[in-house]
PDBQT receptor file of N, H, CA, C and O in Angstrom, charges set to zero:
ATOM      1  N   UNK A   1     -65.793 -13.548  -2.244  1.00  0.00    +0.000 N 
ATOM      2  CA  UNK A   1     -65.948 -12.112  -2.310  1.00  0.00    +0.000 C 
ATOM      3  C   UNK A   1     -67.328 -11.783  -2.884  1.00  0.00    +0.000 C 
ATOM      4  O   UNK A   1     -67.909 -12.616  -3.579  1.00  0.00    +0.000 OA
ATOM      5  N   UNK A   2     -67.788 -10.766  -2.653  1.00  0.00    +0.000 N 
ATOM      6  H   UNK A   2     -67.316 -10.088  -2.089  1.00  0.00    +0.000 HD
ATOM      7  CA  UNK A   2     -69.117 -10.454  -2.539  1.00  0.00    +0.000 C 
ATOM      8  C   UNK A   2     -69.069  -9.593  -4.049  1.00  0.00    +0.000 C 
ATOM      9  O   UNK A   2     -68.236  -8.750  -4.382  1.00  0.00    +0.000 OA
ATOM     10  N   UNK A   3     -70.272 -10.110  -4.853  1.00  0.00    +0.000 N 
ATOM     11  H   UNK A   3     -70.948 -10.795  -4.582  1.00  0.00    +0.000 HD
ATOM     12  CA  UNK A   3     -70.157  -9.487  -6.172  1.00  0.00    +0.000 C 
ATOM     13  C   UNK A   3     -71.477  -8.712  -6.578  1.00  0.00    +0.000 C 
ATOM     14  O   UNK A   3     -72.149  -9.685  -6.919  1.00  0.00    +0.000 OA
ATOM     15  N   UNK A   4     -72.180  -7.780  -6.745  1.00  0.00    +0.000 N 
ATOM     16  H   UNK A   4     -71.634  -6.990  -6.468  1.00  0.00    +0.000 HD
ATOM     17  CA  UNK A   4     -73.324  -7.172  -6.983  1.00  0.00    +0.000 C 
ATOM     18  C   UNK A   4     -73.906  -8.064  -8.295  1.00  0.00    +0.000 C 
ATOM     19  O   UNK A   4     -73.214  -8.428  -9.246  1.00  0.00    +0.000 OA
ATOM     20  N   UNK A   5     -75.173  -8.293  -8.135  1.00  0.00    +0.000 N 
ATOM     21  H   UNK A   5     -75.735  -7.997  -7.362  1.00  0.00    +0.000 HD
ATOM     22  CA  UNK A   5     -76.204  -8.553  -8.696  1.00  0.00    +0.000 C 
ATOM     23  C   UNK A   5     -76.727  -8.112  -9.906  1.00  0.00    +0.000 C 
ATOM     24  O   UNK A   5     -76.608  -8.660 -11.003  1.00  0.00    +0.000 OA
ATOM     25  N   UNK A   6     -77.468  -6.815  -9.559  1.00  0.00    +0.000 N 
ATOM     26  H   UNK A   6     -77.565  -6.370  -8.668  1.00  0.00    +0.000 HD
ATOM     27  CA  UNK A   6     -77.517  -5.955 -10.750  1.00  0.00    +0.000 C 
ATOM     28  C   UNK A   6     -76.883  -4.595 -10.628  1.00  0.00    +0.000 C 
ATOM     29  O   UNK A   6     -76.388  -4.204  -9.571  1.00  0.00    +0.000 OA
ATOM     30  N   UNK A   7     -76.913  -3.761 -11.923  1.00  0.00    +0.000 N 
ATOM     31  H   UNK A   7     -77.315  -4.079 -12.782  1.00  0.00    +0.000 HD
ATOM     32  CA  UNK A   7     -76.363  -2.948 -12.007  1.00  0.00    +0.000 C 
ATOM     33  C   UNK A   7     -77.003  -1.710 -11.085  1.00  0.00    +0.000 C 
ATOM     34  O   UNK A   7     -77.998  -1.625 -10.364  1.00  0.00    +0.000 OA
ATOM     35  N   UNK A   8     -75.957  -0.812 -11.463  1.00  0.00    +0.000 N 
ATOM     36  H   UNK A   8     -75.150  -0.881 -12.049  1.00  0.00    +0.000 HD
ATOM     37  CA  UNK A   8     -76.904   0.494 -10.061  1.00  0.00    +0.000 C 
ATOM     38  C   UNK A   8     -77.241   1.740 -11.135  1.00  0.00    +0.000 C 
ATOM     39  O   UNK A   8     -76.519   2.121 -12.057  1.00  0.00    +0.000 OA
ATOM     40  N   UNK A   9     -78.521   2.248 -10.749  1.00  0.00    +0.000 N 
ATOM     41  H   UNK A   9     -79.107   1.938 -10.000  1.00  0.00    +0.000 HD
ATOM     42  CA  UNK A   9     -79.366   2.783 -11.885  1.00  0.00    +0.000 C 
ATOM     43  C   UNK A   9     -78.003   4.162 -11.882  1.00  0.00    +0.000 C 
ATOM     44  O   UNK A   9     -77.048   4.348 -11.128  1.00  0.00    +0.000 OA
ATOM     45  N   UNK A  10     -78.418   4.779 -12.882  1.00  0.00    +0.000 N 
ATOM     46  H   UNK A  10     -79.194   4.628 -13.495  1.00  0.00    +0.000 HD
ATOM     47  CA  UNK A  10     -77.863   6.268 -12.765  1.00  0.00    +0.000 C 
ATOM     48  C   UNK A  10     -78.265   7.168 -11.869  1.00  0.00    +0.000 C 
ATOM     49  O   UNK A  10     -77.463   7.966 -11.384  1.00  0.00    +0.000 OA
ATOM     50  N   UNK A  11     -79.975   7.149 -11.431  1.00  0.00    +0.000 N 
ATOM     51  H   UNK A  11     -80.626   6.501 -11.825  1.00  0.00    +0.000 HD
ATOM     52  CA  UNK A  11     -80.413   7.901 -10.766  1.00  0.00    +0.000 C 
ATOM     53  C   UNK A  11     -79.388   8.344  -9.569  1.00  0.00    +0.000 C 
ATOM     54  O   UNK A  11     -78.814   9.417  -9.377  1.00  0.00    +0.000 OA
ATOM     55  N   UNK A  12     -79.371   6.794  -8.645  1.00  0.00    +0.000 N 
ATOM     56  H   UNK A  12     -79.837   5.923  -8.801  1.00  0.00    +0.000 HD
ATOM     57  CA  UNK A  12     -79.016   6.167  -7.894  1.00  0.00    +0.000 C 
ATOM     58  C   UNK A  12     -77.612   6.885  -7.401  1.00  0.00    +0.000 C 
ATOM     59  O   UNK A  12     -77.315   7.524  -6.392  1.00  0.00    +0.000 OA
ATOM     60  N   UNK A  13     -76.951   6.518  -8.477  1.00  0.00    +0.000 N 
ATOM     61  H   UNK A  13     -77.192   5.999  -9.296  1.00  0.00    +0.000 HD
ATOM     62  CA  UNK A  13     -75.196   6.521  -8.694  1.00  0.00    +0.000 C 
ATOM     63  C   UNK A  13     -75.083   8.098  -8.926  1.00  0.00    +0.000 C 
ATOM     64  O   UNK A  13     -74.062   8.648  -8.513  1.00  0.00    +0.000 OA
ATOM     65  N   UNK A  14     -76.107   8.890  -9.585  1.00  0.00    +0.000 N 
ATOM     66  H   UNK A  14     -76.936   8.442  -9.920  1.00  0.00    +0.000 HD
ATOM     67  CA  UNK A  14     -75.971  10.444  -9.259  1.00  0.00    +0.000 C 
ATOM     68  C   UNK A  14     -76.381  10.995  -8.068  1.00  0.00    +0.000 C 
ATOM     69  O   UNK A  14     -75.899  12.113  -7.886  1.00  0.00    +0.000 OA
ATOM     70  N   UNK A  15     -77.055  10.624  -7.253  1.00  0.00    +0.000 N 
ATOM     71  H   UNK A  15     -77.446   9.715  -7.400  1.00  0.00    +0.000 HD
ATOM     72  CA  UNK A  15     -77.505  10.963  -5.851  1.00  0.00    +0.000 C 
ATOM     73  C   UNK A  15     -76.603  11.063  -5.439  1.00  0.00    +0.000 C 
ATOM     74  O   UNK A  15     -76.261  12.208  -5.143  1.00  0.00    +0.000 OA
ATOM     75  N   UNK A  16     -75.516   9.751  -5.122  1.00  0.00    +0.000 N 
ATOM     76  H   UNK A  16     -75.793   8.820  -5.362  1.00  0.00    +0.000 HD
ATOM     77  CA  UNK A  16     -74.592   9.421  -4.442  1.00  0.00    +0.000 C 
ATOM     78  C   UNK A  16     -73.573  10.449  -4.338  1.00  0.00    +0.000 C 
ATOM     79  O   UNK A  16     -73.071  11.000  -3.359  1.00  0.00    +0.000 OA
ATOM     80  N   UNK A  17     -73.327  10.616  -6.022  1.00  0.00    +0.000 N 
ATOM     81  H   UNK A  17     -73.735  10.169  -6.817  1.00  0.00    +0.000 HD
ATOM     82  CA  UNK A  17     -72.091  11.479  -6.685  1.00  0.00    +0.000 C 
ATOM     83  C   UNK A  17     -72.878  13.223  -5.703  1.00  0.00    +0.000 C 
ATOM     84  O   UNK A  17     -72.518  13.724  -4.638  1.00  0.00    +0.000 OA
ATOM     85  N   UNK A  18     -73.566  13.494  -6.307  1.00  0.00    +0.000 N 
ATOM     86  H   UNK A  18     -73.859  13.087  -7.172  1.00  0.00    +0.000 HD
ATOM     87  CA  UNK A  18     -74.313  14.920  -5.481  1.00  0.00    +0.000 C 
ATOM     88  C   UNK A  18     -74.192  15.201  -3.996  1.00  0.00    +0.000 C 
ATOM     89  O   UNK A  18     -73.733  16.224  -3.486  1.00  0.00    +0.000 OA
ATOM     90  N   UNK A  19     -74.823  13.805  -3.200  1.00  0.00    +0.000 N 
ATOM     91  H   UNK A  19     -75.195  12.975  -3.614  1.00  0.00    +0.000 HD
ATOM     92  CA  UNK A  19     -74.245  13.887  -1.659  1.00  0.00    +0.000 C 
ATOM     93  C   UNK A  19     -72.927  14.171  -1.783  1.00  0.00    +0.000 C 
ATOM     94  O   UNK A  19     -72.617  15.262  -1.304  1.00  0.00    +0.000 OA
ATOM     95  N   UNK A  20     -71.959  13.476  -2.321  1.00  0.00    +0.000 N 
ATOM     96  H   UNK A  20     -72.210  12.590  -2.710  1.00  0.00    +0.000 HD
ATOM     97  CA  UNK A  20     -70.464  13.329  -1.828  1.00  0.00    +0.000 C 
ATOM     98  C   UNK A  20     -70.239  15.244  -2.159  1.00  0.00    +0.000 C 
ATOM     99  O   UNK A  20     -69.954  15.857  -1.130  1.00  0.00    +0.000 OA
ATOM    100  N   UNK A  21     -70.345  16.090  -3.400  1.00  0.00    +0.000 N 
ATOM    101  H   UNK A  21     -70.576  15.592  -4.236  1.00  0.00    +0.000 HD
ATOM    102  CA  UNK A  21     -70.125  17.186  -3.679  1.00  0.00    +0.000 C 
ATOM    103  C   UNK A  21     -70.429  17.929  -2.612  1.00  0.00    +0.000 C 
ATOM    104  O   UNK A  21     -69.646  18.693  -2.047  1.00  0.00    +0.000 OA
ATOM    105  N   UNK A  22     -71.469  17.744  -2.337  1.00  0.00    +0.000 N 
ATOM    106  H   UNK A  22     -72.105  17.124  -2.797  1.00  0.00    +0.000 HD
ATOM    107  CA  UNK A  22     -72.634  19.098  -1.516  1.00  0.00    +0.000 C 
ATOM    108  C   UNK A  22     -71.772  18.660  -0.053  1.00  0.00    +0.000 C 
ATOM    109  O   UNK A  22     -71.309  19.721   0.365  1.00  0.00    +0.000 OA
ATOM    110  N   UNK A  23     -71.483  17.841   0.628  1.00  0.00    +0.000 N 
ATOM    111  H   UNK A  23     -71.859  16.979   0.288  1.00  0.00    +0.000 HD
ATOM    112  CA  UNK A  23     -69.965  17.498   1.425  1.00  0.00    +0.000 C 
ATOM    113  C   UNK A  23     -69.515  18.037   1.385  1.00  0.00    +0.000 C 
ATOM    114  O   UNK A  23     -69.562  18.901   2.261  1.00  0.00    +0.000 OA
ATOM    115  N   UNK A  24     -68.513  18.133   0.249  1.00  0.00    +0.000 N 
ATOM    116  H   UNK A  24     -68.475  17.431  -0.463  1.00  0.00    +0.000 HD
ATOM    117  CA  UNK A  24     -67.022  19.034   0.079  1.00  0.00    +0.000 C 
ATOM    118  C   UNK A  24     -67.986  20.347   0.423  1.00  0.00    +0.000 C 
ATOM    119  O   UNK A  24     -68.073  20.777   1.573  1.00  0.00    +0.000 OA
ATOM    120  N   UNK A  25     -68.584  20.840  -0.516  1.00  0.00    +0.000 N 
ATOM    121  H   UNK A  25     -68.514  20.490  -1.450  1.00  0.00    +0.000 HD
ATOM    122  CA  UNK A  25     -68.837  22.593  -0.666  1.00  0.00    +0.000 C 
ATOM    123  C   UNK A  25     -69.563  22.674   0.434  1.00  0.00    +0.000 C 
ATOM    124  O   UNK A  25     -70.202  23.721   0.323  1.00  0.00    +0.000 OA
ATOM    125  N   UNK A  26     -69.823  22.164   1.424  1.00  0.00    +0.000 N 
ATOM    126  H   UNK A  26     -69.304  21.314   1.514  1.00  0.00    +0.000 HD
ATOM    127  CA  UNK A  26     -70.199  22.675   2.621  1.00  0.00    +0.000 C 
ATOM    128  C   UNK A  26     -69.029  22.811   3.772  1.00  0.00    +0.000 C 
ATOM    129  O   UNK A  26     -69.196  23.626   4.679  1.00  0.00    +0.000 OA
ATOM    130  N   UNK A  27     -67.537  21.792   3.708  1.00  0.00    +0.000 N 
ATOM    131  H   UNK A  27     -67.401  21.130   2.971  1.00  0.00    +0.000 HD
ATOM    132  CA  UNK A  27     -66.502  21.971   4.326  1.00  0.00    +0.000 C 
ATOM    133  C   UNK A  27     -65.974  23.325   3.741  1.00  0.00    +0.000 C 
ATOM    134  O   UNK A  27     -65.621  24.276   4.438  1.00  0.00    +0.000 OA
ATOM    135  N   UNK A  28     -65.966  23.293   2.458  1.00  0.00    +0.000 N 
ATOM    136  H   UNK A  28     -66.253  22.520   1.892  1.00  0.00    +0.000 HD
ATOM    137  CA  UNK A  28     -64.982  24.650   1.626  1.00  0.00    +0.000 C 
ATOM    138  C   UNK A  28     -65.554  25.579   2.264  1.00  0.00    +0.000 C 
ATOM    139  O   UNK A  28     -64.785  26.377   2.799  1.00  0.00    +0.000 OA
ATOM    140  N   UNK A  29     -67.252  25.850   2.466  1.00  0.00    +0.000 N 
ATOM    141  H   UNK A  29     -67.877  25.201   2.031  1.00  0.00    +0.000 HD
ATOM    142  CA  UNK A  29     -67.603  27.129   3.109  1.00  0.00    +0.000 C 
ATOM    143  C   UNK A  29     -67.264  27.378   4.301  1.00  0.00    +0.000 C 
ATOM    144  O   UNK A  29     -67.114  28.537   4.687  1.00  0.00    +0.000 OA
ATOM    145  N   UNK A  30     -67.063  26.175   5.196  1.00  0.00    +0.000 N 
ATOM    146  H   UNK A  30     -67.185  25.233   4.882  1.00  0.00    +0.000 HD
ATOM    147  CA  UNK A  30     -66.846  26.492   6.692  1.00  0.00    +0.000 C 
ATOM    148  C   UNK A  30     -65.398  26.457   6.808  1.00  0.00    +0.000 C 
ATOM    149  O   UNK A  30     -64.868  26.813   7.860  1.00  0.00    +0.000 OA
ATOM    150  N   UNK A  31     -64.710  26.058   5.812  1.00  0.00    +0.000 N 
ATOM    151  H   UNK A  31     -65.140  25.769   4.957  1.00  0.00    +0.000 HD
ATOM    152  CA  UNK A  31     -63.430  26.700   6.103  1.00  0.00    +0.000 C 
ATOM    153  C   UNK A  31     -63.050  28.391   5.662  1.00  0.00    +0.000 C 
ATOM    154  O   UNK A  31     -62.429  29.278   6.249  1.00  0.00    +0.000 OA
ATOM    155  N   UNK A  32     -63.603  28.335   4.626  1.00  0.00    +0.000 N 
ATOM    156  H   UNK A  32     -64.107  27.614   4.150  1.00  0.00    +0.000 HD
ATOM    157  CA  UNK A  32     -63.555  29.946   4.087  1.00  0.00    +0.000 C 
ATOM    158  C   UNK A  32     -64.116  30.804   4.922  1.00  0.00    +0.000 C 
ATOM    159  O   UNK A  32     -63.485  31.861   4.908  1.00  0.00    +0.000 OA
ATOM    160  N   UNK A  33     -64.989  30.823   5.618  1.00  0.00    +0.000 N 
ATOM    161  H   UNK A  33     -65.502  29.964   5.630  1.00  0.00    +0.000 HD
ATOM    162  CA  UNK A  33     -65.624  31.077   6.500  1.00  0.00    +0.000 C 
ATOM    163  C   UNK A  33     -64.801  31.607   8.196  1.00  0.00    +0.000 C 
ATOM    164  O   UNK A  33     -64.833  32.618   8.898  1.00  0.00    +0.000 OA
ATOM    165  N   UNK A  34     -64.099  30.207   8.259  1.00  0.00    +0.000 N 
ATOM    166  H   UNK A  34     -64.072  29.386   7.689  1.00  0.00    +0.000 HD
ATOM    167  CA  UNK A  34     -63.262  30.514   9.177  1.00  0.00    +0.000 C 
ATOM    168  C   UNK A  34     -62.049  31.188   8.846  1.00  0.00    +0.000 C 
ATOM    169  O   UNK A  34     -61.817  32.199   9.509  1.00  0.00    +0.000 OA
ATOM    170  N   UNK A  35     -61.317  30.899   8.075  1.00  0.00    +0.000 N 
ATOM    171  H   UNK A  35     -61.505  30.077   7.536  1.00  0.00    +0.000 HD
ATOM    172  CA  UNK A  35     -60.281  31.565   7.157  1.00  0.00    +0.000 C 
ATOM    173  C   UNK A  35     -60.233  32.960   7.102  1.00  0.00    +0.000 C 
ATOM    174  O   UNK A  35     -59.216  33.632   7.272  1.00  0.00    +0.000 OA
ATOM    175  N   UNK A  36     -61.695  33.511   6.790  1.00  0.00    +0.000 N 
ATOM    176  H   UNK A  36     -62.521  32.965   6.653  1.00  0.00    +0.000 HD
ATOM    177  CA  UNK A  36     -62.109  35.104   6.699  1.00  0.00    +0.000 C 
ATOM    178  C   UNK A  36     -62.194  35.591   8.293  1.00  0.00    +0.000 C 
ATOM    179  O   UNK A  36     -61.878  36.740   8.598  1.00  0.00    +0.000 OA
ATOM    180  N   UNK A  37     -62.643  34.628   9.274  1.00  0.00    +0.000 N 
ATOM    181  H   UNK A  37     -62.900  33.694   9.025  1.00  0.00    +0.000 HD
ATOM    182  CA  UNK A  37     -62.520  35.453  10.583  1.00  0.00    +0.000 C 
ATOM    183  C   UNK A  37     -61.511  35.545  11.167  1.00  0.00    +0.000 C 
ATOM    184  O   UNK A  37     -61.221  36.448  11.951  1.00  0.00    +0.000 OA
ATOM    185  N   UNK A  38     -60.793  34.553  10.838  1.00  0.00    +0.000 N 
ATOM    186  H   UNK A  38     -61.028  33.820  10.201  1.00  0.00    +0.000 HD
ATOM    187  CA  UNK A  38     -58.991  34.466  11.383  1.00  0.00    +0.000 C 
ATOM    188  C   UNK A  38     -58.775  35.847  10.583  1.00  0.00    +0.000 C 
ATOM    189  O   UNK A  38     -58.769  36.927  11.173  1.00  0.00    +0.000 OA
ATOM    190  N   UNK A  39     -58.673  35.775   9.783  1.00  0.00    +0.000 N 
ATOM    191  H   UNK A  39     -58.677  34.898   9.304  1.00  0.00    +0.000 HD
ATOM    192  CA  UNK A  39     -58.077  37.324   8.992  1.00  0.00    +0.000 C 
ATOM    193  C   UNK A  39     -58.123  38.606   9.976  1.00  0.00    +0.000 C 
ATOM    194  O   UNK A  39     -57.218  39.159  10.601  1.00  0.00    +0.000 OA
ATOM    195  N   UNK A  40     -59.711  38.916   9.873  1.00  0.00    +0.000 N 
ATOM    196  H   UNK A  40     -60.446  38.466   9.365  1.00  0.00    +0.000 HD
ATOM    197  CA  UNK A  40     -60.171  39.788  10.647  1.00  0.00    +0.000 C 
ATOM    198  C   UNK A  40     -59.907  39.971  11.810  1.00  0.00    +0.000 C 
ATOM    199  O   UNK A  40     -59.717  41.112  12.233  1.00  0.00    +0.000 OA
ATOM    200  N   UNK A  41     -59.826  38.744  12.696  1.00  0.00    +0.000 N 
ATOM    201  H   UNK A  41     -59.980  37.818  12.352  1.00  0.00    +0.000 HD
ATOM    202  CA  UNK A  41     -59.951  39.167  13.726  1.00  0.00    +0.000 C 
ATOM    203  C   UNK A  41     -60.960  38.787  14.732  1.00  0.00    +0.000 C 
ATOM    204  O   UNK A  41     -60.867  39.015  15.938  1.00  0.00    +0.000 OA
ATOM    205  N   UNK A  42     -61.950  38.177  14.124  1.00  0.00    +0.000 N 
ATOM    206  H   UNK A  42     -62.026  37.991  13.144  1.00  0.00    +0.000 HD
ATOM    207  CA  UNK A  42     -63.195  37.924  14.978  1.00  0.00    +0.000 C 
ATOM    208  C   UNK A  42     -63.269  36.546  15.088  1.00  0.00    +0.000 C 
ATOM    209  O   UNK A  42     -64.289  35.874  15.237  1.00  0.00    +0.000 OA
ATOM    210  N   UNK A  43     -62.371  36.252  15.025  1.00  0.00    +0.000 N 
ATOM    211  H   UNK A  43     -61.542  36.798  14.904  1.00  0.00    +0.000 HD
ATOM    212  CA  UNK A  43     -62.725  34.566  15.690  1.00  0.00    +0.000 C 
ATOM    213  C   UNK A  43     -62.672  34.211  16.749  1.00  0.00    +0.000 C 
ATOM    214  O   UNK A  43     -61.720  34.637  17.403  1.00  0.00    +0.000 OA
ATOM    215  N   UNK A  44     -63.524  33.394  17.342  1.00  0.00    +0.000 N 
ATOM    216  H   UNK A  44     -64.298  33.048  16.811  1.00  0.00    +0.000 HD
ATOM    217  CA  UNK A  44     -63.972  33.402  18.702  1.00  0.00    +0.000 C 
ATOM    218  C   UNK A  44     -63.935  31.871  19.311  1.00  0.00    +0.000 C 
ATOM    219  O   UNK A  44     -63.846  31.602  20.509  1.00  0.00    +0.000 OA
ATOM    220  N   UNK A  45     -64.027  30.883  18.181  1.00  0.00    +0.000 N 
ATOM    221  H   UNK A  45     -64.099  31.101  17.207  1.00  0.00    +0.000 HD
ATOM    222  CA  UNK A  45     -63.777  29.514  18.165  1.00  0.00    +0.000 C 
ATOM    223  C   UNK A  45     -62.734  29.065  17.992  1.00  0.00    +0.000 C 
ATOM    224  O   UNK A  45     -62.431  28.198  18.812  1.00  0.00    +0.000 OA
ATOM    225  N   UNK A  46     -61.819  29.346  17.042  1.00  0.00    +0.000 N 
ATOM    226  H   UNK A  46     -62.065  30.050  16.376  1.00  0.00    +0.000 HD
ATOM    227  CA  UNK A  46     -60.720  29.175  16.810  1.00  0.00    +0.000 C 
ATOM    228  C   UNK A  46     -59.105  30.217  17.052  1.00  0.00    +0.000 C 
ATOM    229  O   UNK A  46     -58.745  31.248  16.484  1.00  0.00    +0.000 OA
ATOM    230  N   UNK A  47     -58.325  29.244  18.319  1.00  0.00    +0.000 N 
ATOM    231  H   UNK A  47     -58.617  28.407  18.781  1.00  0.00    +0.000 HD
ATOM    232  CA  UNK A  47     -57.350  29.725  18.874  1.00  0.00    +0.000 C 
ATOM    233  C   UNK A  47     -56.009  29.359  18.136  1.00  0.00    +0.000 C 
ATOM    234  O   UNK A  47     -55.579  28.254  17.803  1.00  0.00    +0.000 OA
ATOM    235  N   UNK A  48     -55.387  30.834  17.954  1.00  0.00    +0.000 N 
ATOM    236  H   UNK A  48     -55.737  31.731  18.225  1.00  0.00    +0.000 HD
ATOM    237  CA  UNK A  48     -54.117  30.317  17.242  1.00  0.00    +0.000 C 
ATOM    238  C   UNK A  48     -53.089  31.509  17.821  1.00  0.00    +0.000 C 
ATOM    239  O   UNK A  48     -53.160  32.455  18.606  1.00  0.00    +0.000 OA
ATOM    240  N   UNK A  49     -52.239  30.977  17.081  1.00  0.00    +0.000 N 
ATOM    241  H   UNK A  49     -52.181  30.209  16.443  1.00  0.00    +0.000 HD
ATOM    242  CA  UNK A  49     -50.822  31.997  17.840  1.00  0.00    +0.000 C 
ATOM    243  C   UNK A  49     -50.373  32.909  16.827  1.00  0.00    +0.000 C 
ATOM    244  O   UNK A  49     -50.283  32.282  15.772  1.00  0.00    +0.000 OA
ATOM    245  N   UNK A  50     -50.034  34.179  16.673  1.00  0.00    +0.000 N 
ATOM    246  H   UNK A  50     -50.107  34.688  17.531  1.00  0.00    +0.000 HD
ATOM    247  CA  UNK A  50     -49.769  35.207  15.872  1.00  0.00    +0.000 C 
ATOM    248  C   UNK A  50     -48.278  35.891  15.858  1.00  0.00    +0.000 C 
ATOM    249  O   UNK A  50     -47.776  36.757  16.575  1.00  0.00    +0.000 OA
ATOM    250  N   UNK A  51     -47.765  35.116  14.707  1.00  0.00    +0.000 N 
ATOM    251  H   UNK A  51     -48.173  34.412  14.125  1.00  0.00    +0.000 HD
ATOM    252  CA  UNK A  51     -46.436  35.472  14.734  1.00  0.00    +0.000 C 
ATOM    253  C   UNK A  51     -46.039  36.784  13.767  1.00  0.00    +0.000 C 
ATOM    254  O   UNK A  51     -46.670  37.077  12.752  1.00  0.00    +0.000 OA
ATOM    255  N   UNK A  52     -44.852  37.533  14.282  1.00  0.00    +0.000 N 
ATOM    256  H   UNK A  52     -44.339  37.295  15.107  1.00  0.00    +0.000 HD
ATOM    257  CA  UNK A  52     -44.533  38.322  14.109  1.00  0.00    +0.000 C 
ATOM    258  C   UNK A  52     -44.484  39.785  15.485  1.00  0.00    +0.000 C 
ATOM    259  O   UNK A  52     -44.023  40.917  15.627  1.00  0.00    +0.000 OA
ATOM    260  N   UNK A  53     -45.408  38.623  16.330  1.00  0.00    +0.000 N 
ATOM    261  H   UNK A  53     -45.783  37.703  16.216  1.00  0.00    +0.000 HD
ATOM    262  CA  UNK A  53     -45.617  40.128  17.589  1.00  0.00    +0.000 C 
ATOM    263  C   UNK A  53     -45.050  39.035  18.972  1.00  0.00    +0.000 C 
ATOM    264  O   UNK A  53     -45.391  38.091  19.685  1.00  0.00    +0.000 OA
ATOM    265  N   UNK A  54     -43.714  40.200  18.625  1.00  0.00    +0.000 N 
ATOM    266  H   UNK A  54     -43.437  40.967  18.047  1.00  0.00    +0.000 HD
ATOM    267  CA  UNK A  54     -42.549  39.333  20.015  1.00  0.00    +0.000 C 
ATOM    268  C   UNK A  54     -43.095  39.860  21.199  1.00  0.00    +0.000 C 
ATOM    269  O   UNK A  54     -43.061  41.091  21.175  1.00  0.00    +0.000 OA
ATOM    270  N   UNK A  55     -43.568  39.410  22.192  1.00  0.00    +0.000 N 
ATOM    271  H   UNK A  55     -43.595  38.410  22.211  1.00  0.00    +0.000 HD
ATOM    272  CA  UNK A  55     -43.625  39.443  23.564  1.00  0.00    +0.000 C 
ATOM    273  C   UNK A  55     -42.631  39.654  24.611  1.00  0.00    +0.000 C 
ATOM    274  O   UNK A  55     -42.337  38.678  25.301  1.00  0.00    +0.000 OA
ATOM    275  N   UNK A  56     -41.989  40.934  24.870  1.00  0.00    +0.000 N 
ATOM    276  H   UNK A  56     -42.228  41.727  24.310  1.00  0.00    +0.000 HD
ATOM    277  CA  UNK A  56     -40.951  40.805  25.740  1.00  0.00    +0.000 C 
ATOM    278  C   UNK A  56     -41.323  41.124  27.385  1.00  0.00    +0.000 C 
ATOM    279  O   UNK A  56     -40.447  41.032  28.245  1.00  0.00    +0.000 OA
TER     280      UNK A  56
C-alpha cells in the first residue's frame, strides 16, 4: 500500500479544503436559483408536474 512521503503543507491542504467549499456554494446557488424559478413560474429548463390542478 502506497504511503506518502512527506507531509502536505497547510497551504496546500487549505486550497484543497477552499476548492471543495466554493463546489458546494456554487451547487447551493444553482439550486436556489432553480428552486426560486420553479416557485415563480419561470422555469424554462426544468420540467415538472404540478399537483393539486386535476385535469378533467
Amino acid at each position: 500500500m502506497a504511503v506518502p512521503k512527506k507531509r502536505t503543507s497547510k497551504s496546500k491542504c487549505r486550497s484543497r479544503k477552499a476548492k471543495w467549499k466554493s463546489k458546494a456554494y456554487d451547487a447551493y446557488k444553482k439550486s436556489l436559483s432553480l428552486g426560486k424559478s420553479v416557485i415563480t413560474g419561470r422555469s424554462k429548463s426544468f420540467i415538472y408536474v404540478q399537483q393539486g390542478k386535476e385535469e378533467e
